[in-house]
Each structure stands twice: as structure tokens, then as C-alpha cells.
C-alpha positions in Angstrom: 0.0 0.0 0.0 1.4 3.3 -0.9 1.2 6.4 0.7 0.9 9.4 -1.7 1.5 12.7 -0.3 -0.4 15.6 0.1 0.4 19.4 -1.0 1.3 20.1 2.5 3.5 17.5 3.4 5.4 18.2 -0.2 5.7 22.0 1.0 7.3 20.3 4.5 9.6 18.5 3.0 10.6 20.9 0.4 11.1 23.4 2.9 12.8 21.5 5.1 15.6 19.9 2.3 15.9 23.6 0.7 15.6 25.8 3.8 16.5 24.3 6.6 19.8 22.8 5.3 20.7 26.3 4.5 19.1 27.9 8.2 21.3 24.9 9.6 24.1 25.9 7.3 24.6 29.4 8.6 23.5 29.1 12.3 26.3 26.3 12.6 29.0 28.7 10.7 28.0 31.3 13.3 28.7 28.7 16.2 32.1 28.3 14.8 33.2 32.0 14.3 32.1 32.7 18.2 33.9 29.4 19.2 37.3 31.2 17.0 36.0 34.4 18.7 36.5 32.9 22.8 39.5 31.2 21.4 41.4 34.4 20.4 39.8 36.2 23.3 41.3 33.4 25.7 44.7 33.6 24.0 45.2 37.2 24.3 43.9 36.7 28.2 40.5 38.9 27.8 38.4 36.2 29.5 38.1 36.3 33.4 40.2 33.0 34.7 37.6 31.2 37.1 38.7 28.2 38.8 35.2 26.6 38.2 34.6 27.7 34.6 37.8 26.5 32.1 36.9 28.3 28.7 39.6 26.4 26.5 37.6 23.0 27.8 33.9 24.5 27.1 35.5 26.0 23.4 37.0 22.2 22.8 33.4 20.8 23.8 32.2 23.4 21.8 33.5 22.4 18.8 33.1 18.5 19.4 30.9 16.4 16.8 28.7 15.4 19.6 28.5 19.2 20.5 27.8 20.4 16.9 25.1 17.5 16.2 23.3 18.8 19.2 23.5 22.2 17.5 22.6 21.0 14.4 19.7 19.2 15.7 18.4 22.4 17.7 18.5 24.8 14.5 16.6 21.9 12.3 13.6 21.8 15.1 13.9 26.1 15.3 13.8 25.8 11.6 10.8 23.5 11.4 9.0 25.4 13.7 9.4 28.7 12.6 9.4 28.4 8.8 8.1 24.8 8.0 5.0 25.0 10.0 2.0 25.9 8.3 -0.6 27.8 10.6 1.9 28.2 13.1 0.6 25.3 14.7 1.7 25.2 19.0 3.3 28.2 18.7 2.5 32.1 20.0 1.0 32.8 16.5 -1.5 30.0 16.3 -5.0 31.7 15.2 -7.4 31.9 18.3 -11.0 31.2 18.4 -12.4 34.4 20.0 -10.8 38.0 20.8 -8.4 37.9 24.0 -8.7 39.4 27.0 -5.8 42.1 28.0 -3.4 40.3 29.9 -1.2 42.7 32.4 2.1 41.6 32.8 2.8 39.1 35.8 4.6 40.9 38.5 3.8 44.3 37.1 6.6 43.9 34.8 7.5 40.0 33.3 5.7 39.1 30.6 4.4 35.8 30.1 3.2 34.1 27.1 -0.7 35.0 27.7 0.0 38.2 28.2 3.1 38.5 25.0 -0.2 37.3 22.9 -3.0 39.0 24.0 -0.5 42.5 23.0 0.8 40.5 19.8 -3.4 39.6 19.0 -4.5 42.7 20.1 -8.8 42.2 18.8 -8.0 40.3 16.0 -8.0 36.2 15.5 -5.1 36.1 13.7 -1.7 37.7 13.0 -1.2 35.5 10.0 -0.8 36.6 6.2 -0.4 33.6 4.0 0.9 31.1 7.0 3.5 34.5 7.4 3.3 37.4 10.4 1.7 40.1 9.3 4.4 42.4 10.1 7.5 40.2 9.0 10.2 41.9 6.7 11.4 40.0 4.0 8.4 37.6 3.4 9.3 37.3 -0.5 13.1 36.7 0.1 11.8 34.2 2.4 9.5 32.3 0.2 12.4 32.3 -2.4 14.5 30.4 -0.4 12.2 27.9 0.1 10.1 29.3 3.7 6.5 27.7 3.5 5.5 29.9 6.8 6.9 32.8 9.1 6.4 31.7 12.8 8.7 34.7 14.0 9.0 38.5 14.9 11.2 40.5 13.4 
């Protein structure tokens, strides 16, 4: 029995093989230049010497394969679920049923996540344009690289 795959799971994987790899790409490059950055900064003797903290050990672990899968794997499930995810399904911009109620902040000055989306909602049931926030830059350079939804703030 064969399985034949819908439009949505063909955007997925798309997005996922063409974006992601390249998301994955650069945040893992950017790892490595701020590992070379506390390597330099720990050979000219900028970074404070702390008996319980040894940088050159955390930069070695750093730049471990074990240490960059685990990176790798992170910036594939940030990918997923930021550009990959039609509807913004689980996160803060999932579409809501009925207008929120104003939230104050929790301690008169924290923020949690009811209160970040009832300011983000405002009256409206969705901040969504075409599976993208409404107020996201660079939604067309995003869909040419292969983004399928934007799941983030600017």
C-alpha cells in the first residue's frame, strides 16, 4: 500500500531539504566564528580566569561532533517550527478562536506568554498573512528560499 503525499507534506519536506539545510548551514558557521571568537579572546587573556569555569575546555566541547550534532539538531527543530510550519501550529502565533482578554504583565513587569499574545493579537484572531506574520520583513526573500511559513518576529 502506498502512501501518496499531500500538498502540505510536499511543502514540508521541500522546505525542510531547501531551507532548513541552508538555516542549519549558517547558524552552525555562526557557532564556529564565536567558538574562533573565545579562542582568540582566551589567547590574548581577555576572558576572566575562574577556577570553576575553564573556557579552552567548554571551546574544545564546543567544537566537538557530539557538541555540533546537538546544535545541528536544535537549528533543524527552530527551523521547522518557525518556517516549516504551516498555521503556526503550537506556537504564539496560532489563530485563536475568539478575541483575547488584555493580559497585564505578571509581577507588574515579566511578561508571560498569555500576556506577549494577548498585545501580539490585540482584537484580531489572527496575526497570519499567507501562514506568514503580518508584520514580518522580507516575506518574499523568504518564500524564495524555500520558507513555507513565518512563525517569527522581526
Amino acid at each position: 500500500m502506498s502512501l501518496r503525499k499531500t500538498k502540505k507534506n510536499k511543502d514540508s519536506d521541500v522546505c525542510e531539504n531547501k531551507f532548513c539545510k541552508e538555516y542549519v548551514k549558517r547558524g552552525v558557521k555562526s557557532a564556529l566564528l564565536i567558538g574562533e571568537a573565545f579562542t582568540k579572546a582566551l589567547a590574548a587573556g581577555n576572558l576572566v580566569k575562574d577556577k570553576k569555569f575553564d573556557s579552552a575546555s567548554v571551546i574544545k566541547k564546543m567544537k566537538s561532533k557530539k557538541s555540533m550534532d546537538k546544535i545541528k539538531k536544535r537549528l533543524t527543530q527552530k527551523c521547522k517550527e518557525s518556517y516549516c510550519n504551516i498555521g503556526c501550529k503550537g506556537t504564539i502565533f496560532t489563530e485563536v478562536k475568539k478575541p483575547l482578554a488584555k493580559k497585564k504583565p505578571v509581577n507588574g513587569w515579566l511578561c508571560d506568554e498569555p500576556c506577549r499574545k494577548s498585545k501580539l493579537f490585540g482584537k484580531k484572531l489572527t496575526v497570519l498573512k499567507d501562514n506568514f506574520y503580518e508584520k514580518l520583513k522580507n516575506v518574499e526573500d523568504l518564500k524564495k528560499k524555500g520558507a513555507i511559513s513565518g512563525c517569527v518576529y522581526n
